[in-house]
Steps between C-alpha positions, in 0.01 A plus 500: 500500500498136446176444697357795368518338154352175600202671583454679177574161337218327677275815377597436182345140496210609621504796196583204286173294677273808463438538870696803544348852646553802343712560846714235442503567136655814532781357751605284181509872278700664709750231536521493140586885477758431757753367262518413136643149640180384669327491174706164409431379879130534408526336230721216658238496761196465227697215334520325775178524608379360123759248562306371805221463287652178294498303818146505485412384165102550501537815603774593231246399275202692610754809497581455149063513399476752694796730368319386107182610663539870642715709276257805499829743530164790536426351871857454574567907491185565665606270810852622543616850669754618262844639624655654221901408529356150497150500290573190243695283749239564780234364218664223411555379861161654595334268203616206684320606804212558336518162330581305780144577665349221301664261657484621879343195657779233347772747592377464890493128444877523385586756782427228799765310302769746526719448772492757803772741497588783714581856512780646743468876536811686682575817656822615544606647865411871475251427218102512468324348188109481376378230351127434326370166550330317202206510681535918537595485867785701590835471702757730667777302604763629729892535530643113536133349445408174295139428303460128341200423280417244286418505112188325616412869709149572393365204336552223793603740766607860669755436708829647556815414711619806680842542707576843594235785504243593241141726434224367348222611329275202391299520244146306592439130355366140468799354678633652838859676462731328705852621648695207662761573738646135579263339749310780510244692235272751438170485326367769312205575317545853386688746730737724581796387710821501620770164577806527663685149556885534471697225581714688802222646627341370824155572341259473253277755460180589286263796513198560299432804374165412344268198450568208705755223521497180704892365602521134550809348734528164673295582791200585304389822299409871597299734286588883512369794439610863326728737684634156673871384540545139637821448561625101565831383716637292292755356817223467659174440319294774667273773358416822543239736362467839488367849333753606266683829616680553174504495147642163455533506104692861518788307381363480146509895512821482610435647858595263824182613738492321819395551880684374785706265264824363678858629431611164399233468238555793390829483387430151367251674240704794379765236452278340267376799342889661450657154408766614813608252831349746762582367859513596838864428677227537841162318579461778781293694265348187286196511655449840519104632317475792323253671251605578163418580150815483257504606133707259328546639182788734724843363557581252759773737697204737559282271596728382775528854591118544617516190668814638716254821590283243662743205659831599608714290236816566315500377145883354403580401151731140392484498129147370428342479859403720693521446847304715808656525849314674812621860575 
């Protein structure tokens, strides 16, 4: 919730700078209709935006002319959507917006000033969340993933810091989109792809569902193609690539699809996506490759059932985990 509100707050300052969409614009609405108590966080948020203004003391200047200078209150209700529950406070924070164009180019003067800050988004084990970019890109992240970005995201940059898994649908533009994953990254330039690099997991894995993506690593670089999964070793640095047998970004429909995918790895996603230890007490079966397409939306126990139709296993219960024994 926390980094959910960070975001909105650096929309907000780019409401208050008059470089916000009508996308983002709307993000700031609804979170205003949320709760009668983020009207005084917007407000907070606008003062201390203003606030950042007397640091600069030219441009605090220029911002008082130009307030004198535009008060045609006619243009002001022409430029703003109105949303009823909210029609004079959205004018007077809209006017500001307005206002504020006139003094666009000092503003991105005072902007390479501000000091870089960044943005932690979290989801929970047995969670998915969306998030828009400011640049209009989007993100699914999944159960017990991690997305960093800084507030500089769009003006100097487009990169993000992943750990864990995440979709992405990348919305085309002047600087490349960049997902970092330690000593490793993938460039972008507007695509459709998929990133799976959990920290217990042997490998990292992308696959491109459309456009094309090149992945750098300390050996050198390698350029893919759509319908292709690379997969890297992290243990021990070598790469694979191949045609993509599944749909690798079911997950954000809440559906586990997956060809010849391991026991062992298996287990170690639903464990993610229930929140629940799941363990084998054997490695007899570990290795063990099955087909499977799982609707996750149905509960655990069951789910455990239709594996048992496949692999002989017996499913035994110890408060929280679950552990699976060979029959």
């Amino acid at each position: 919730m926390e980094e959910q509100q960070q975001h909105i707050k650096l929309l907000a300052f780019r409401y208050f700078e008059g470089k916000s969409s009508r996308e983002d614009a709307e993000k700031i609405f609804a979170f205003l209709k949320e709760d009668d108590s983020h009207h005084s966080i917007f407000r907070k948020w606008e003062n201390d935006w203003i606030n950042s203004l007397e640091l600069h003391p030219e441009l605090n200047e220029r911002w008082e002319q130009i307030k004198l200078a535009n008060r045609n209150t006619e243009f002001i209700k022409k430029s703003v959507p109105v949303i009823k529950p909210y029609r004079n406070y959205i004018y007077a924070v809209a006017s500001i917006a307005v206002l504020i164009l006139g003094v666009f180019f000092a503003l991105m003067s005072m902007q390479d000033l501000q000091p870089e800050e960044f943005f932690i988004l979290k989801t929970p084990l047995g969670q998915k969340s969306k998030i828009t970019m400011p640049d209009g890109s989007n993100v699914w992240l999944n159960s017990g993933s991690s997305l960093i970005y800084s507030n500089k995201y769009g003006k100097k940059n487009r990169e993000v810091q992943l750990s864990g898994e995440a979709y992405f649908e990348v919305r085309k533009g002047l600087k490349d989109f960049i997902v970092r994953i330690n000593e490793y990254s993938v460039i972008v330039k507007g695509t459709r792809f998929n990133v799976s690099a959990y920290r217990d997991d042997q490998l990292l894995t992308t696959t491109l569902l459309e456009g094309s993506v090149e992945f750098n690593y300390i050996q050198g670089s390698l350029e893919m193609n759509p319908g292709e999964t690379m997969e890297m070793n992290l243990e021990t640095n070598s790469i694979t690539c191949k045609k993509s047998q599944h749909s690798t970004n079911a997950w954000t429909r809440n559906r586990l699809e997956y060809e010849n995918i391991e026991l062992e790895e298996l287990l170690k996603k639903l464990s993610r996506e229930y929140a629940r230890p799941i363990f084998l007490e054997s490695d007899s079966l570990s290795k063990q490759s099955f087909s499977i397409s799982i609707d996750t939306n149905k509960d655990l126990s069951d789910v455990l059932n239709a594996i048992a139709e496949i692999i002989p296993i017996k499913t035994i219960h110890q408060n929280d985990t679950i552990k699976l024994k060979p029959i």
